[in-house]
C-alpha positions in Angstrom: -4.2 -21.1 -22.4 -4.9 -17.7 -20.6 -3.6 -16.7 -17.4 -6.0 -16.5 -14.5 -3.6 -16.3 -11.7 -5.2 -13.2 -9.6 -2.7 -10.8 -8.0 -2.8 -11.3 -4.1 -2.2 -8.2 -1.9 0.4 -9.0 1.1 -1.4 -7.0 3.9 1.6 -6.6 6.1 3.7 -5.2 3.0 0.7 -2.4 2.8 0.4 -1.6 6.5 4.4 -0.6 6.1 4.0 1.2 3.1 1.0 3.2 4.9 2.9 3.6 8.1 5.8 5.0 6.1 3.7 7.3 3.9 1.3 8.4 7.3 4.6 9.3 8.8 6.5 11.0 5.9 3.0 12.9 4.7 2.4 14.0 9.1 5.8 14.2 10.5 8.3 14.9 7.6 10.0 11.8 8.6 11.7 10.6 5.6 11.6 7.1 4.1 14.1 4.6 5.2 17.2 4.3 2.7 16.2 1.5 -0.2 12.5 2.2 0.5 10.5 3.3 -2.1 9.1 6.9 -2.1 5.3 6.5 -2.1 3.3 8.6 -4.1 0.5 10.3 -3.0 -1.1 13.5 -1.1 -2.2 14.6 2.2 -5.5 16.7 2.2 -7.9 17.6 5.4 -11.6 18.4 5.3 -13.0 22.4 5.5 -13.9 21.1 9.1 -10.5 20.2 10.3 -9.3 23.6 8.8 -12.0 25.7 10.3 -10.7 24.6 13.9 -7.4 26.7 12.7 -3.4 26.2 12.1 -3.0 24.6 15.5 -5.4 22.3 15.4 -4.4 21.0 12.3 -0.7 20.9 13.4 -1.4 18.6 16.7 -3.8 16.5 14.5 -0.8 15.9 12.2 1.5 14.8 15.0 -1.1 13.0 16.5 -1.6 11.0 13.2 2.0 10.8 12.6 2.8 9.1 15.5 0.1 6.1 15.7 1.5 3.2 15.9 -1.9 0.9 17.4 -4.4 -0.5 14.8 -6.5 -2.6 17.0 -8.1 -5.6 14.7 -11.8 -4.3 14.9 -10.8 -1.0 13.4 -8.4 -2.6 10.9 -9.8 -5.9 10.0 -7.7 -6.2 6.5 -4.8 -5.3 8.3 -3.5 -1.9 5.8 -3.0 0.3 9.0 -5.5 2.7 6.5 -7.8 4.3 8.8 -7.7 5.2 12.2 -8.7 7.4 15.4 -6.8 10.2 17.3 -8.2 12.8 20.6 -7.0 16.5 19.8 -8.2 18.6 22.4 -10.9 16.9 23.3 -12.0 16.4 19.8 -12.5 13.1 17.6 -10.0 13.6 14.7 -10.2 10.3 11.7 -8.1 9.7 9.0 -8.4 7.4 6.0 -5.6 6.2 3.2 -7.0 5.2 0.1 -5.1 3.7 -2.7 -5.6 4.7 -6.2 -3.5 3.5 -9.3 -2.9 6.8 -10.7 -2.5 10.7 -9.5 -6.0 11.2 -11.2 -7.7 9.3 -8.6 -9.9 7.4 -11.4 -9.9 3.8 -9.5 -8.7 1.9 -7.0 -5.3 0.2 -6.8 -5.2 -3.4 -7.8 -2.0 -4.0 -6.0 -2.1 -1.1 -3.3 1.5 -3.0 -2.2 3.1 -2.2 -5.1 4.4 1.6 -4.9 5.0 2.1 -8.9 1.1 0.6 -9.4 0.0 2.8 -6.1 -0.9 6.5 -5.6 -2.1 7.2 -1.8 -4.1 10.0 -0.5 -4.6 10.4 3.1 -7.3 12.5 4.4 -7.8 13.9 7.7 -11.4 14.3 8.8 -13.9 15.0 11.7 -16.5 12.3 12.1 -19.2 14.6 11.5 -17.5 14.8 7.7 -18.5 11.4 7.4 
């Protein structure tokens, strides 16, 4: 007999982890004691850089500190992408999951911090 029982992701367990890794990777904000550290990287587009070191400062506290995820723009419920105003500009940013530093494929259990790598990228909407 094989085994055909398909891993389910628990949404809510991977909007924490996000929230927890958005936070740590924007704010500094450490994880809670007993979490797990989440692996992962922060990068931003040549676009978000080009606006200069204060920009991309506000648009890391800005990103740090979101705490709405309105169902339309987070239908799967992972708190992984989201919107932000910075003087006056649209700023995005997206978590991905991979399963490995070497971003080769997605996560098959993006709730699992050993099996998950994140990388959160903050971007213009023009990047897109």
């Amino acid at each position: 007999m094989t085994d055909t029982a398909e891993y389910v992701t628990e949404p809510a367990k991977v909007a924490a982890q996000n929230d927890a890794f958005r936070r740590n990777a924007c704010l500094a904000i450490p994880y809670a004691p007993g979490d797990p550290v989440l692996m992962g990287q922060l990068v931003a587009t040549q676009a978000i850089h080009a606006k200069g070191m204060p920009f991309v400062q506000a648009s890391l506290a800005a990103i740090g500190r979101v705490t709405d995820f309105p169902a339309d723009n987070d239908p799967d419920g992972f708190h992984d992408f989201g919107a932000v105003e910075v003087d006056w500009t649209t700023v995005w940013f997206k978590i991905d999951t991979y399963d490995g530093s070497d971003l080769k494929y997605g996560s098959e259990a993006p709730d699992d911090p050993a099996r998950t790598y994140r990388v959160l990228t903050i971007l213009l909407p023009s990047d897109w």
